[in-house]
Backbone as ProteinMPNN parsed JSONL, in Angstrom:
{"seq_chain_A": "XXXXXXXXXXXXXXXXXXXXXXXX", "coords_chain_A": {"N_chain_A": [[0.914, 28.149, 2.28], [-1.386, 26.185, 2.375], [-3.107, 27.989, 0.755], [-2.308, 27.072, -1.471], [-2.719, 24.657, -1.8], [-5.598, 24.487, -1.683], [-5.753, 26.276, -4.429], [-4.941, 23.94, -6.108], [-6.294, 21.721, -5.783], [-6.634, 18.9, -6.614], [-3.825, 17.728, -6.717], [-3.457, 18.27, -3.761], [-3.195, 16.928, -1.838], [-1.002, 15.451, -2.276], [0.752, 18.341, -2.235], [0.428, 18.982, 0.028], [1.376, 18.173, 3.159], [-0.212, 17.601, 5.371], [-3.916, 16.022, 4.984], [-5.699, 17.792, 6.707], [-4.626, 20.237, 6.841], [-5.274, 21.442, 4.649], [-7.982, 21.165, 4.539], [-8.427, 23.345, 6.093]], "CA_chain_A": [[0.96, 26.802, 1.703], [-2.881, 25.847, 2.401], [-3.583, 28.561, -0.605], [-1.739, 26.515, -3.11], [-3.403, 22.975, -1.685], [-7.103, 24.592, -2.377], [-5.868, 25.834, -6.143], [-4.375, 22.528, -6.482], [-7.129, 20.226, -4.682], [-6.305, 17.261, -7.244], [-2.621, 17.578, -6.114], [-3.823, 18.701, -2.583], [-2.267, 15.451, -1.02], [0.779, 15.386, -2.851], [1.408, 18.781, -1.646], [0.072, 19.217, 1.758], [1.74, 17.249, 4.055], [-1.319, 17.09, 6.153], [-5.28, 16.714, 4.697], [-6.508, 18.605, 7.417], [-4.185, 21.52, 6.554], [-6.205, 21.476, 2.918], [-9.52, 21.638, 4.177], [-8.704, 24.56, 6.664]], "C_chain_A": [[-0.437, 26.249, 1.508], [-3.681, 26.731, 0.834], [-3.337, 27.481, -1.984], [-2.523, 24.904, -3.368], [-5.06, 23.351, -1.838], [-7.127, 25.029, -3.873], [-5.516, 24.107, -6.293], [-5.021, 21.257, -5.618], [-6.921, 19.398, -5.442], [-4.645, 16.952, -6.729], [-2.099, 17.883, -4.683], [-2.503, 17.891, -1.378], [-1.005, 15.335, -1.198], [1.749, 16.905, -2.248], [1.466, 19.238, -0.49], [0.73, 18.384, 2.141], [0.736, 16.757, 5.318], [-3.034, 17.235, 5.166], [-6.199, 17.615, 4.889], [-6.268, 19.529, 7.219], [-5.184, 21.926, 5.45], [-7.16, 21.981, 3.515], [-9.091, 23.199, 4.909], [-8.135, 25.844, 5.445]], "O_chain_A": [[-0.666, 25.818, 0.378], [-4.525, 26.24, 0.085], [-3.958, 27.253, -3.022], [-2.794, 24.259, -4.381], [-5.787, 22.401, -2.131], [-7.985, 24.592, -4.64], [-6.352, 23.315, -6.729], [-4.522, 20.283, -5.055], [-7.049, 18.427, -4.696], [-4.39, 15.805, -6.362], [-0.924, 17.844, -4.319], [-1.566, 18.168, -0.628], [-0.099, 15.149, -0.386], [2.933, 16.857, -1.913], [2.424, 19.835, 0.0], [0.797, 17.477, 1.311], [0.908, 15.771, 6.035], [-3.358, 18.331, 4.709], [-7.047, 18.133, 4.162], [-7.221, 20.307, 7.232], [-5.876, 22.925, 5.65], [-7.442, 23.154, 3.272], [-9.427, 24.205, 4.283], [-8.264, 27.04, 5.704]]}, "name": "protein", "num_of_chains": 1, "seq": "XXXXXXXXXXXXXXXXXXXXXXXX"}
């Protein structure tokens, strides 16, 4: 899931459920 929230860093938020998940 974290793969798809660094292609998709403008929609990062919308699909992470956490930010912190994103950056890691």
């Amino acid at each position: 899931m974290f793969i798809s929230c660094i292609v998709n860093s403008v929609a990062a938020i919308v699909n992470c459920s956490s930010v912190e998940d994103n950056l890691f």
